[in-house]
N, C-alpha and C positions, 0 to 999 in steps of 0.2 A: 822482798817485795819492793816494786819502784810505785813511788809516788810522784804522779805528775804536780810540774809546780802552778801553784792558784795561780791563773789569769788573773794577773794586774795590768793599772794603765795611771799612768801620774794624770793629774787633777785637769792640768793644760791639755790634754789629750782628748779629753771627752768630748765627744759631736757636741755640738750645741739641741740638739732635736733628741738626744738620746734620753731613754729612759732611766729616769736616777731613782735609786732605791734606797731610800736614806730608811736606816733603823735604828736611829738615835731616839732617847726618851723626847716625852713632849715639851718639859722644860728647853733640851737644848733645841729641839725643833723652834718652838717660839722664838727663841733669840733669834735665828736667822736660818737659811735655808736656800734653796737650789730653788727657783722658780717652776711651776711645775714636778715639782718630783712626787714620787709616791712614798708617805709618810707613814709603814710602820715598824714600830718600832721593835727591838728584838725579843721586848719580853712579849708582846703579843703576835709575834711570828708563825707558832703552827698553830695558833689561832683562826688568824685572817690567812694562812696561806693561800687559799683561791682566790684570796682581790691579787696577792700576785701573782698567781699563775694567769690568773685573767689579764695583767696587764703586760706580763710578758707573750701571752698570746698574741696580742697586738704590737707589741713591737720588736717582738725576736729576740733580744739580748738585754738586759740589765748590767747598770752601773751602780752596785750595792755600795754604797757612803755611810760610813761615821763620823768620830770625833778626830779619830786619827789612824786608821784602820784595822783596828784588834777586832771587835764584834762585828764587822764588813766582813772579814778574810771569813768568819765564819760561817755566816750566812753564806756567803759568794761558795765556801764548800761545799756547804750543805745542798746549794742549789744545782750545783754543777754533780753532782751526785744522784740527784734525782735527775738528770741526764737536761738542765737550762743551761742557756748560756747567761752567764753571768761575770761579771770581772769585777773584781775589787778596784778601789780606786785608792792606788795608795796614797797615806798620809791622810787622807777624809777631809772633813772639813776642815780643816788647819791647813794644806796643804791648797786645797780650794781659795780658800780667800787668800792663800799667800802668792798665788798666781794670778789673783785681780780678779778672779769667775766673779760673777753678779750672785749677789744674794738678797734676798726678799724678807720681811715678815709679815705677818698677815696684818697686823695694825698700821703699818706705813711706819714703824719706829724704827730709828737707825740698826740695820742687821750686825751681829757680831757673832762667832764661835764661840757659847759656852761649856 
């Protein structure tokens, strides 16, 4: 059987307008984060999966982000299986902020990768 390889795209690659799907827990969310992005996390993923089919509804493709991209690749499978477009963003947030991307927290506290 051939397995097609996960749709990835490195950090610096990402539209700036595109829709980021972070599923990192809320601790590491808090420390810092993708402005805009959609915040759930993976242990609540077939949970909430209709807020993201919902927002992939609206923008067509997802850019699924972690910590460095193990729990991304998977989701990014799982989605691309149920027939989304979805792309992993290799390396995740390490990768992210090693490329200079902007990152946000909700308090205004200096953002960092936990």
């Amino acid at each position: 059987m051939n397995v097609s390889p996960l749709p990835s795209v490195d950090a610096a690659s990402v539209p700036a307008d595109a829709l980021v799907l972070d599923v990192r827990e809320e601790n590491e969310w808090a420390a810092g984060h993708v402005e805009g992005a959609v915040h759930v996390p993976m242990s609540d993923f077939v949970a909430r999966f209709g807020e993201v089919t919902e927002s992939l509804a609206e923008h067509g493709r997802a850019y699924v982000m972690c910590r460095v991209g193990g729990r991304s690749a998977q989701v990014t499978q799982y989605l691309v299986q149920q027939g989304f477009d979805a792309v992993n963003i290799d390396g995740g947030m390490l990768a992210w902020d090693g490329a200079g991307r902007p990152m946000v927290t909700e308090n205004g506290a200096g953002a960092f990768v936990l």
